[in-house]
N, C-alpha and C positions, 0 to 999 in steps of 0.2 A: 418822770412821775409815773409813767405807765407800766417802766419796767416794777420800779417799785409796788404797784399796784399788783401785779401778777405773780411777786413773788410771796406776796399776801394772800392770794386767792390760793398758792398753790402747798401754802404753809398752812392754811385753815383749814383744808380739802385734809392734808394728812388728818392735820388734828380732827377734826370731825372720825376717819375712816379708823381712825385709834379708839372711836369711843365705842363703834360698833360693837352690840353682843354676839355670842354664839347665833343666835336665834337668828339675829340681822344677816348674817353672813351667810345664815343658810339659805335665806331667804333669795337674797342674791343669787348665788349658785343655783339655785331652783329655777328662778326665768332665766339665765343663760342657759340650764341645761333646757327648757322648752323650747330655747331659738337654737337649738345645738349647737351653741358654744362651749365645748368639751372642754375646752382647755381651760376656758375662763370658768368653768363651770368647778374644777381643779382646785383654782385658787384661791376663790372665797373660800371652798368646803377644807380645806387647807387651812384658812384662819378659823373657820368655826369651831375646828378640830383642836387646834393651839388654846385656845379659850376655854373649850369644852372636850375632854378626851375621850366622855363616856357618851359622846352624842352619835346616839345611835342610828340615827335619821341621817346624818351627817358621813357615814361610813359608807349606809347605803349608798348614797345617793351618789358618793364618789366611786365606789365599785363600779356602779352603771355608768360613770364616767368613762372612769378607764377603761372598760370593757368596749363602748363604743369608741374609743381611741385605739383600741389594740393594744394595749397595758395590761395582758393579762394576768400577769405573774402579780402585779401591784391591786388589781381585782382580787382576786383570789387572798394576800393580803388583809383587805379593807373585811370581806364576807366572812373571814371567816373569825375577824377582831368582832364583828357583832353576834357570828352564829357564837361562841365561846361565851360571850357577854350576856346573851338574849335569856327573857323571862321563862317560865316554862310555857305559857300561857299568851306566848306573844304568837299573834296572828299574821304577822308576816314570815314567820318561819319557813312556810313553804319557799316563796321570794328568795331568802336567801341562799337557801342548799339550792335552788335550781339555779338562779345564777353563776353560785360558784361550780357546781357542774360547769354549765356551760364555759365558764371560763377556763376551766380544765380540759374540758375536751379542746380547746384551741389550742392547748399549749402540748397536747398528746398524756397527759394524766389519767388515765379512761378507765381507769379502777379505781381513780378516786370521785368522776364522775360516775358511774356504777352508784357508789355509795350514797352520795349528796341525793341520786333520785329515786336510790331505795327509800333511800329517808323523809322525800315529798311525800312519795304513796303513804308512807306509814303516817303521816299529819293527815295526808290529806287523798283518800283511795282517789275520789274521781276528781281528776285534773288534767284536761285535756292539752294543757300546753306543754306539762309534763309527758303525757304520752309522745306529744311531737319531737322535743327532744331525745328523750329516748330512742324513740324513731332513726335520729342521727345519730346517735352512741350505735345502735347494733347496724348500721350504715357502714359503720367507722372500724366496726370492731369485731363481726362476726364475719364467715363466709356465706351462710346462709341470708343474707341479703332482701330475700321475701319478707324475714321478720320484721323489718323498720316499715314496709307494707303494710303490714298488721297492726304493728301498732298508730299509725296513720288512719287506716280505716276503723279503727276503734275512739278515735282523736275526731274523728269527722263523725261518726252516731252522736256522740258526746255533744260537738259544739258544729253541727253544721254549715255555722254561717260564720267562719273563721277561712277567710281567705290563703291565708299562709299555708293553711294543713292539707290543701289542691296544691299550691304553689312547688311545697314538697314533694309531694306524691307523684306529681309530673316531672319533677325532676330526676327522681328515683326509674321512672317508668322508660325516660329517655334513655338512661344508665342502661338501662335493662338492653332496651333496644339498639344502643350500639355495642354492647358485646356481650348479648346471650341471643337468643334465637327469639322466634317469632317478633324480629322487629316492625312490622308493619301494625300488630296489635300492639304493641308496647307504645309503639310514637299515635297511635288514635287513641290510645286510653292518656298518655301524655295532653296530648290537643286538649280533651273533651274537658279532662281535670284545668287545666289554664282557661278553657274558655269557661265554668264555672266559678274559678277565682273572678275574671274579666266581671262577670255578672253582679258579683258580692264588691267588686270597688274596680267602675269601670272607668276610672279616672286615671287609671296608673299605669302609665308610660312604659314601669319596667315589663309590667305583665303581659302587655300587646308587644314586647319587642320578645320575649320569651315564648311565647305563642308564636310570631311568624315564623323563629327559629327552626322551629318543632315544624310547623305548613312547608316551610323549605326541604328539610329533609325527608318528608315522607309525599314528594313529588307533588307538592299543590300551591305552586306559585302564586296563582291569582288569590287564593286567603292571604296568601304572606304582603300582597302587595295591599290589598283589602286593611290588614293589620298595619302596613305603613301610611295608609290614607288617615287610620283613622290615630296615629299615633301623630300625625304632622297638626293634627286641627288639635289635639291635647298641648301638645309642647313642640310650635313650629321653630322653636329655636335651637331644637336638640338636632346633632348633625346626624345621627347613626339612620335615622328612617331615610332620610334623604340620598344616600350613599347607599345602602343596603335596595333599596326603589332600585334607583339605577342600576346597580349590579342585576337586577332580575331585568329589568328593560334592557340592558345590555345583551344579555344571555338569549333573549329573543328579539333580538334583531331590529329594537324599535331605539336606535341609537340618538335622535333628535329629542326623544324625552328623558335617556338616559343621560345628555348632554346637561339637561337643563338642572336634572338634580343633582347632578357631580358639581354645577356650576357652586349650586348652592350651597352645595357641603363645604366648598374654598372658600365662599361669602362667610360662612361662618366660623369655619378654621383653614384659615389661611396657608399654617405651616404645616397642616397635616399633608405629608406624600403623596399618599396612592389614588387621593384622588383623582390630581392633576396626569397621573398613570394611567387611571381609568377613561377619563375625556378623552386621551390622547389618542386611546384603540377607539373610543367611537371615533372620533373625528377621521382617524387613520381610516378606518373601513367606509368614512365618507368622502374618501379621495380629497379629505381638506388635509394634506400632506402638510402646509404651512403651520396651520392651528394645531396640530399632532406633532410637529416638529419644536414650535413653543412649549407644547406643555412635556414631553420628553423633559426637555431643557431643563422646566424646575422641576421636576420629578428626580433627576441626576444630579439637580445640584442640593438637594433636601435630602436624599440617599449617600450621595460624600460627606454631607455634616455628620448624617447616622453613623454610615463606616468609620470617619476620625473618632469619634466618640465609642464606637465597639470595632475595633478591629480585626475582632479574630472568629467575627459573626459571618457562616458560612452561607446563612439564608438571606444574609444581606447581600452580600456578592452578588448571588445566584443571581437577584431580583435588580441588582444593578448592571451585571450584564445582560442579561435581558432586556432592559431599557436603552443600553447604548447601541445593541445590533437594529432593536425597534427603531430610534431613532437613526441609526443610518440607515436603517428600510428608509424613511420617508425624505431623507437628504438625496437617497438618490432617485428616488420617485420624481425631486424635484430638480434632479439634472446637478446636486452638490456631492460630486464624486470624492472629491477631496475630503470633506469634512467626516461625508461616512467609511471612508477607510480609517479612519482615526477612531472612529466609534467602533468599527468591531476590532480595531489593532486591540481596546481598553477592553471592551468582552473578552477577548483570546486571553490577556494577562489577568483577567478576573478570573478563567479557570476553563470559560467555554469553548467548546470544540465547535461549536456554531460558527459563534468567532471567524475560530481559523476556515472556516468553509464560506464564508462570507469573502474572508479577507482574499479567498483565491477565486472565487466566483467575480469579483467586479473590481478586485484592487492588484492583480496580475502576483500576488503572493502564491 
């Protein structure tokens, strides 16, 4: 009786979802795309479409779909079924030539985004989001590279409390700083602009991790560790503050606290590597030869699943015999001469000449 029941509920369910109009279907698609469910966001506007073919809300709203899926060629599509379709007088016009720019410049079309944001300005002169784009068009597209600068700093008079238009500009700035000259000015105007974004929406994770980025490179650790403190009470469940901590407590010699956050980083992802790589050197340099000898162990056996899976990845190697002579440092630290001959015999046929210097230092090779 039950199956029969269910296949009642699941024959009524079509029926109902066949009665949906256009409008219903957008509707849907609408709160999937609010909970960013792209895909399912796809699907309705898919039937809304089939119902309705001139539904123009309905294209949009897929474009933006696909765009945040990485569908740009299928974006570009959707934009430009309604830019060809749209009224004279319709006020989202700007919307969709910027969009489909944008979806153009991802796909390397950069003449036809050119065009889509000539055509913003001319609907609409001041429009700051349009300058930011643009910004990336001549990023993308010129040598002169100060001009996406420009038009950034013309995007921030305009609408100053738009955290994105810093987010850019410090990105831009960082660029500048590893390879054009006066890096140390380019990565503090970097800073300043991230720590201004931070201000405008200091909830966001990404921005404190993009900011310490920038305090690390231009020698100022303790901010970057500052930006990991305050990035672990935002979102204690994201691994990267925890591991990037350690790495800087590692690097100054404060190995007991670096332990602690490498610990975590494995608490919370387990099969990621280089943690258990990283523990292993504090622990190593805390004469716990034993606890550095374990974590060697799945650092090597999580680096051979990597190598089966890419075999002919040279940086993988490198970082797998280096793990295997490390660990036979600590095998024979701990009087396991046997086992660490075998560890640098795998270094030497991984390509290192350490290895072989290893292998005649304490294995009589």
């Amino acid at each position: 009786m039950k199956t029969v029941f269910y296949v009642f509920l699941i024959f009524f369910s079509h029926q109902v979802m066949g009665q949906f109009t256009a409008r219903e279907y957008f509707k849907f698609g609408k709160s999937k795309y609010d909970d960013g469910k792209y895909y399912e966001t796809i699907s309705f506007l898919d039937k809304a479409i089939k119902l309705d073919s001139s539904y123009q809300n309905a294209y949009f709203l897929r474009a933006e779909a696909f765009s945040a899926v990485g569908s740009y060629k299928l974006a570009i599509y959707d934009y430009t079924k309604i830019i060809n379709s749209r009224t004279v007088d319709d006020s989202y016009a700007v919307e969709y030539f910027l969009g489909r720019a944008v979806a153009r410049m991802e796909v390397e079309k950069y003449k036809g985004a050119a065009s889509d944001i000539n055509k913003v300005f001319e609907l609409k002169p001041i429009f700051p989001m349009a300058l930011y784009e643009r910004a990336r068009l001549k990023f993308l597209t010129l040598n002169n590279k100060m001009e996406a600068i420009r038009d950034l700093n013309r995007a921030i008079i305009q609408d100053p409390e738009e955290a994105l238009f810093y987010v850019r500009r410090a990105e831009y700035y960082a660029h500048f700083a590893k390879f054009g000259v006066n890096s140390d000015k380019y990565l503090k105007s970097a800073t300043i602009d991230m720590t201004k974004a931070i201000s405008l929406d200091p909830e966001n994770f990404e921005y404190y991790l993009i900011r310490s980025q920038y305090n690390k490179d231009r020698g100022a650790p303790n901010a970057a560790i500052a930006d990991y403190n305050v990035m672990i009470k935002i979102h204690p469940g994201r691994v990267e503050a925890y591991t990037e901590r350690g790495m800087i407590e590692m690097q100054n010699d404060q190995y007991n606290s670096a332990i602690s956050d490498f610990t975590k980083s494995i608490e919370l992802q387990p099969s990621v590597e280089h943690n258990y790589r990283y523990r292993a050197l504090c622990r190593h340099n805390l004469l716990d030869f034993g606890g550095a000898y374990n974590d060697y162990t799945k650092s090597i056996d999580l680096l051979n699943t990597q190598l089966r899976n890419s075999p002919d990845d040279e940086s993988l190697k490198r970082i797998l015999a280096d793990t295997y002579i490390k660990r036979g440092a600590a095998g024979t630290s701990m009087g396991n001469t046997f086992n660490s001959c075998a560890d640098f015999r795998m270094a030497y046929e991984l390509g290192s000449s350490i290895g072989l210097n290893y292998l005649r230092k304490y294995c009589g090779i």
